[in-house]
Structures are given as structure tokens and as C-alpha cells.
N, C-alpha and C positions, 0 to 999 in steps of 0.2 A: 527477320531475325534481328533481335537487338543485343550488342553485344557488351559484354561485361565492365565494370567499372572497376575492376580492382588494375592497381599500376601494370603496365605491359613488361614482361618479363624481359632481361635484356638477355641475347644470346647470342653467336656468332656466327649468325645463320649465311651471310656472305661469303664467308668462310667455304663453308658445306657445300655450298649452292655451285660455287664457281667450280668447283672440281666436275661438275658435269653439266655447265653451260659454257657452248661458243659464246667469245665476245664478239659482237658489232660493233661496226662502227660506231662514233660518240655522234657522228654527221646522223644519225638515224634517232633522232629526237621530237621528229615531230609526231610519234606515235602518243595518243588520247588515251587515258586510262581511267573509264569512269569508275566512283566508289559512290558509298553513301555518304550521309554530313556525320556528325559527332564525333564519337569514338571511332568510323570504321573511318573518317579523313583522317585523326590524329595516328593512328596505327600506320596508314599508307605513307604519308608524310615523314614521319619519324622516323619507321623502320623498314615498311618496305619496298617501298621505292627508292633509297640510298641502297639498299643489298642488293638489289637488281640492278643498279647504277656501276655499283663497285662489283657486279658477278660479271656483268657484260656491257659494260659501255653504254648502254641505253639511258639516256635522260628525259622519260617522259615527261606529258604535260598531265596533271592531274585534274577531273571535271568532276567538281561534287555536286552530286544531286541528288532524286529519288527516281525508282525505277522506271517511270512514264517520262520522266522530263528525257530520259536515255532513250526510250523505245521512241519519241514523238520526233526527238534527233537523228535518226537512223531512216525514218519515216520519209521526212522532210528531207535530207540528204540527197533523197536519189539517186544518179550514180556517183556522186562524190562524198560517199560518207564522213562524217568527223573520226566516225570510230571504226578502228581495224577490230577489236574487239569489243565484245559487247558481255556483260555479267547481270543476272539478275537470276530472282528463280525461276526455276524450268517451266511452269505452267504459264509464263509471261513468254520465255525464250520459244516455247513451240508455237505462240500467235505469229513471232515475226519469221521465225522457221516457215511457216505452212507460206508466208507471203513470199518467200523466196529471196530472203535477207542474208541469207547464212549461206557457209557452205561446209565439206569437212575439212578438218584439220587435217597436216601431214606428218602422219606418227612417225616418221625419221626425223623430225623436226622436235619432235616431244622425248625423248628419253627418259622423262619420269613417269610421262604416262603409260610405261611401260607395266607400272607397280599400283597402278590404280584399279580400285576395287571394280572386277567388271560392268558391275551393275550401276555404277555411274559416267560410264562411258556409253556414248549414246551409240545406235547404229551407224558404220561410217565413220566415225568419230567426228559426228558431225552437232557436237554438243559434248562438253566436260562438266561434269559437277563437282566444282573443286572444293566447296566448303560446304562442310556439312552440320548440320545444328539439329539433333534427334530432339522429336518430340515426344514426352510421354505425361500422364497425368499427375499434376502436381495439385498437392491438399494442403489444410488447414491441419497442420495435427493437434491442436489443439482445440479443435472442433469437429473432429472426425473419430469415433470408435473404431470404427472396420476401417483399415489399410485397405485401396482398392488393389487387384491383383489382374483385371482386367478391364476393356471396354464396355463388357455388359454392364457392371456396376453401375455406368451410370443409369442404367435402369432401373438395374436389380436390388440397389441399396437406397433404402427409403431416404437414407438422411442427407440426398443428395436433391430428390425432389427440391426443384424448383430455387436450388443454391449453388445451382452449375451454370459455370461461366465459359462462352464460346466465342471465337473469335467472327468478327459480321463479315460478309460473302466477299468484299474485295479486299480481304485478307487472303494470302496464300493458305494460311492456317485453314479458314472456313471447306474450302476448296478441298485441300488435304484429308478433310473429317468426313465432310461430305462424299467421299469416293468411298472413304474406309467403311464407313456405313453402308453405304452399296455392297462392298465385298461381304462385310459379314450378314448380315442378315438379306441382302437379295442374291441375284444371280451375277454379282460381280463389279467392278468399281466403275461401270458406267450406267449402273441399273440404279438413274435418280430419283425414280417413284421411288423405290424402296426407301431408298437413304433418303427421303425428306418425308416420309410417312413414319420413320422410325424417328428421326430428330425432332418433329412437333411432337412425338409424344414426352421431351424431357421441359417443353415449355411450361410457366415463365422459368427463360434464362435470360442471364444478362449477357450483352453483348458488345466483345472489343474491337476497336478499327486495327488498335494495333498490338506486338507485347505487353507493353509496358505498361499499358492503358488494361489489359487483364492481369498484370501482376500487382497494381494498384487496387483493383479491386481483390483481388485476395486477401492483401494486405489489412484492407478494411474490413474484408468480409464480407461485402457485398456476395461474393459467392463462395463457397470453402472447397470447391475441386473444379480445376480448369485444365485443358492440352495444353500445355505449353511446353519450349525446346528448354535443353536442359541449360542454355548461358541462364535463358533469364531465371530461372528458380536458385539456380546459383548464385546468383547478384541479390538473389531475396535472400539467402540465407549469410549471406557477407555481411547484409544491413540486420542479420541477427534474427530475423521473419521466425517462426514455426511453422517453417513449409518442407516436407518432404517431395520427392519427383520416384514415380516407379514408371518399370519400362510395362505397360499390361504383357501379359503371356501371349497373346494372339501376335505382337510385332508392334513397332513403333513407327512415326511418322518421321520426316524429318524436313526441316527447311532446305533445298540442295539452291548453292549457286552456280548456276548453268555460266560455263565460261563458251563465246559462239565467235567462229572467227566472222566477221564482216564481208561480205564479199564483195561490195565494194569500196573497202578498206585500202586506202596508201601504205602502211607499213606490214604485213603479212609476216615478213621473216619477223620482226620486233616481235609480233605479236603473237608467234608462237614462242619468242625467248621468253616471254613476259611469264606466258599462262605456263612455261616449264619450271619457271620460277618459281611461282605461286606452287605449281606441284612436288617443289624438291621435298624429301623429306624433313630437314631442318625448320625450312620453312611451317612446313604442316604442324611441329610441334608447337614451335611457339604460338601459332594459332592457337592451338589447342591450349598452350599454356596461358594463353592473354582472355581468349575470348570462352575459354568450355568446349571448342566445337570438335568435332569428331574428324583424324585425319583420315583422307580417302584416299593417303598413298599408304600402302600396308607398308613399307618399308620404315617411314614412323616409328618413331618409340615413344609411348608413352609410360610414366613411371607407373607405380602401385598408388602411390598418393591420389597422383590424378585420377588413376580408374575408378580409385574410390567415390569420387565426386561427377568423374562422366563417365559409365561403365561402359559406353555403347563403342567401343572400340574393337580392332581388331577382329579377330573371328565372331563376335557379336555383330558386326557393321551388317550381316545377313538377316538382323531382324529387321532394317529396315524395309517398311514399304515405300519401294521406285517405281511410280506408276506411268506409265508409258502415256504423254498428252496428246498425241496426234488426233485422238479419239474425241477429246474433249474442247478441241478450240472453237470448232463451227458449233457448238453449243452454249459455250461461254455466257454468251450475253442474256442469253433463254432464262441457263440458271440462275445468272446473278435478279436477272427480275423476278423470277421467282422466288428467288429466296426473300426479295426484299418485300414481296407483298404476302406471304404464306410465315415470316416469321418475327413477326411483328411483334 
């Protein structure tokens, strides 16, 4: 998920937040709070880790990195992990789940996740997906007659042949598509004959490692319709792009950030203050206000303005597809080779 460039909204989200967070002690600091580098350090830095500071006492340490450098720390830790908490997306979080990394949270501990959309609540509560970034197909309109209206399209409308842009297998995107193609056209989102017997028939496609690397090619035109979450087609159309984003009629996809407590984690109580944080509603908004993303506490308000531009809010958050990974991880590696030698 790469998140948006326009300035971070200022709001008074510490405010909001403290009215239903315990403070801890300020002695409770040496809790680790990994993010990513760019925009999502400057967001954490600026704003929300000072709200969380001033909600409850907590002065974490911040560790920027990308999602492996996290999961390779947690690995190596053993029983003295760095991280009480751990964030990335869920199809990463259910590898180190199945190793027996994690454990659940304690919902008297969480009070906002009281108001979180079930279906990002894992069994157990043993996984939160606190941010969410819906994915749907974003075009050229400026080189597209037919508005696409669903996933079939990219079959079914010729002017798409071989000018569709997908994201390459150690993308969560690829992964994401690839299931959804199982769902529709096979016996379901782990039936991969299907879903890679249906995806070689849209080749030549171009292929992204990451967002930004297929919203460039859009840009260019290298391809005129790609999956992509709704931040980044919103940062293409701030830069004034002629890109539209529809949600297809069958459901959308979406980036989720798995929030997982550590189980062998030193701070626990921090770290469920943290991830309550991250879930208050005020919180969610301004997410929503800075980055596009979708709040997954239904308590959330978003205005009309904004649903103009991310509509997958609220009673919509149900078209998302939350596919359950437990199924998928001892496969993992099978598909990523195969994809890499089948979609060449």
C-alpha cells in the first residue's frame, strides 16, 4: 500500500482518543513500533505517535523498515523478540502465525475493537486488520471507450488486450488477484489451476513489483487498466492524471494491515494501548483523511466529500474480499515459482 502525497490533515485526534484509552506508565517506553519508510514514517512521527504519547503515556521507539526486514526480526528474536507488535499484510502475518509467532489479543484490553468491522477481526482475535486500502480497477479514460463495470472485462473488452497492468507474485496485490480469479471462474480462492489458466489468457501484461511502479505505468500508458487500491489512483488524479478507479460489481480487493500481538513480546499491555490507538475512531479518520484508506472502525465518520473520492466506506466495507490465509501459506512458495516461470 503506498500512501498518498497530499499534506496530512491536522486534527485532534489525541483529543478523541484519550477519552477511551488507559494511560501507562511513561516507564513503559521501550515498546517497538515498526512502520514503513516515506510518507507512512512522516505520518507516524508527526502525528501519531505524539497522540498516542499524549493519549496514554506511552513513548515508543519507532523502527522503519519494509515488511521482511520486520518478519526476519521476529524470526531471529526467538524468545526475546524486538517487537511486542507486529503490522504488515495479512497474507505475510499468517506465515509467521502458522510458525507460532503470535498470539490473541485481549478484547478487554481493546475497546475500540469493540466497533471493528467483523470481518477484519481474525478468529480469536488473533490478528486486527487496522488499515485498509480497497482495491479496484483503475483506467486510462482517456484511452478507454467502455468504463469497465467488472473483473470479467478484463477479458471481455478487447481494448484491454494485452494493455493490462498487474502487479508481479511478491506483491500482496498479485496474490490478492490471484485468489480472486480462483473464486470467480474456478471452485474458489484456492483453486490455482484455475486462477493461473484464466490469468495467462490476459498475457502480454506488464508487470509491477510495487504501486507506484504500476501507477507510473499508467501514467505513461505502458498499460491503460490496472488493480490498484484506491490511495494510489487518488495521488494520480491530485497529479491531475486521467485516471478514473471503479469498485467491479462482483467485490473489491483490498490491502488490509494485520496488526499481531508478539508472543514473545516485553511490552503486551503498551501494545494493545497502541493498536487501540491506531483503532480509535478519530484516529481512523484522519487516516482516511491523509492517506484515502478505508476506516475499519465503523464508528468513523467519514464526510460526503471524502466518499466521493473513497466510496468503499461504511456499509460498503462488505464488498470487500477478506480471504482467510491459513490455507495459502504451506503453498506460498509453490505459487510464487510458479508464477514466476508460467508468467513470463
Amino acid at each position: 500500500m503506498k500512501l498518498t502525497r497530499r499534506e496530512f490533515a491536522v486534527a485532534a485526534t489525541a483529543v478523541f482518543a484519550s477519552m477511551t484509552l488507559p494511560r501507562l506508565a511513561a516507564a513503559q517506553s521501550s515498546l517497538v513500533v515498526p512502520t514503513y519508510g516515506g510518507l507512512w514514517a512522516k505520518f507516524w512521527q508527526d502525528k501519531l505517535l505524539p497522540g498516542l504519547t499524549s493519549a496514554t503515556g506511552i513513548q515508543p521507539q519507532l523502527d522503519v523498515g519494509l515488511g521482511k526486514d520486520f518478519v526476519a526480526k521476529i524470526r531471529a528474536g526467538g524468545d526475546r523478540s524486538p517487537y511486542s507488535i507486529f503490522m504488515g499484510n495479512e497474507n505475510i502475518a499468517a506465515m509467521l502465525r502458522a510458525e507460532g509467532f503470535f498470539e490473541p489479543f485481549d478484547l478487554a484490553k481493546l475497546p475500540n475493537a469493540q466497533n471493528v468491522f467483523p470481518q477484519f477481526v481474525n478468529k480469536d482475535a488473533n490478528g486486527i486488520r487496522a488499515i485498509v486500502s480497497p482495491i479496484g480497477l483503475a483506467y486510462r479514460t482517456d484511452m478507454v471507450k467502455t468504463a469497465p463495470t467488472s473483473w470479467h472485462d478484463l477479458w471481455e473488452n478487447p481494448e484491454f488486450k494485452g494493455r493490462t497492468g498487474l502487479y508481479q507474485i511478491g506483491n500482496t496485490g498479485a496474490v490478492l488477484f490471484l485468489r480472486l480469479v480462483g473464486e470467480l471462474f474456478g471452485s474458489g480462492p484456492d483453486d490455482f489451476d484455475a486462477a493461473f489458466a484464466k490469468i495467462k489468457e490476459l498475457l502480454p501484461f506488464m508487470q509491477a513489483s510495487w504501486s507506484g511502479e504500476l501507477s507510473t505505468a499508467l501514467m505513461r500508458g505502458d498499460c491503460v487498466i490496472a488493480p490498484v487500491d484506491w490511495t494510489e489512483a487518488m495521488v494520480l488524479q491530485d497529479k491531475g492524471a486521467p485516471i478514473a478507479i471503479v469498485a467491479p460489481k462482483e467485490g473489491v480487493l483490498a490491502f488490509e494491515q494485520s496488526f499481531n500481538l508478539v508472543k514473545t513480546g516485553a511490552e503486551k499491555d503498551a501494545a494493545h494501548a497502541y493498536l487501540n490507538y491506531v483503532l480509535d475512531p478519530q484516529v481512523q479518520q484522519d487516516m482516511a483523511k491523509a492517506f484515502y484508506t478505508s476506516p475499519s472502525n465503523k464508528a468513523s465518520a467519514v464526510d460526503v466529500d471524502m466518499q466521493k473520492r473513497t466510496p468503499i466506506v461504511g456499509e460498503r466495507m462488505a464488498e470487500i474480499k477478506s480471504y482467510n490465509w491459513n490455507s495459502y501459506v504451506d503453498n506460498a512458495a509453490d505459487i510464487a515459482d510458479r508464477w514466476n516461470r508460467e508468467m513470463a
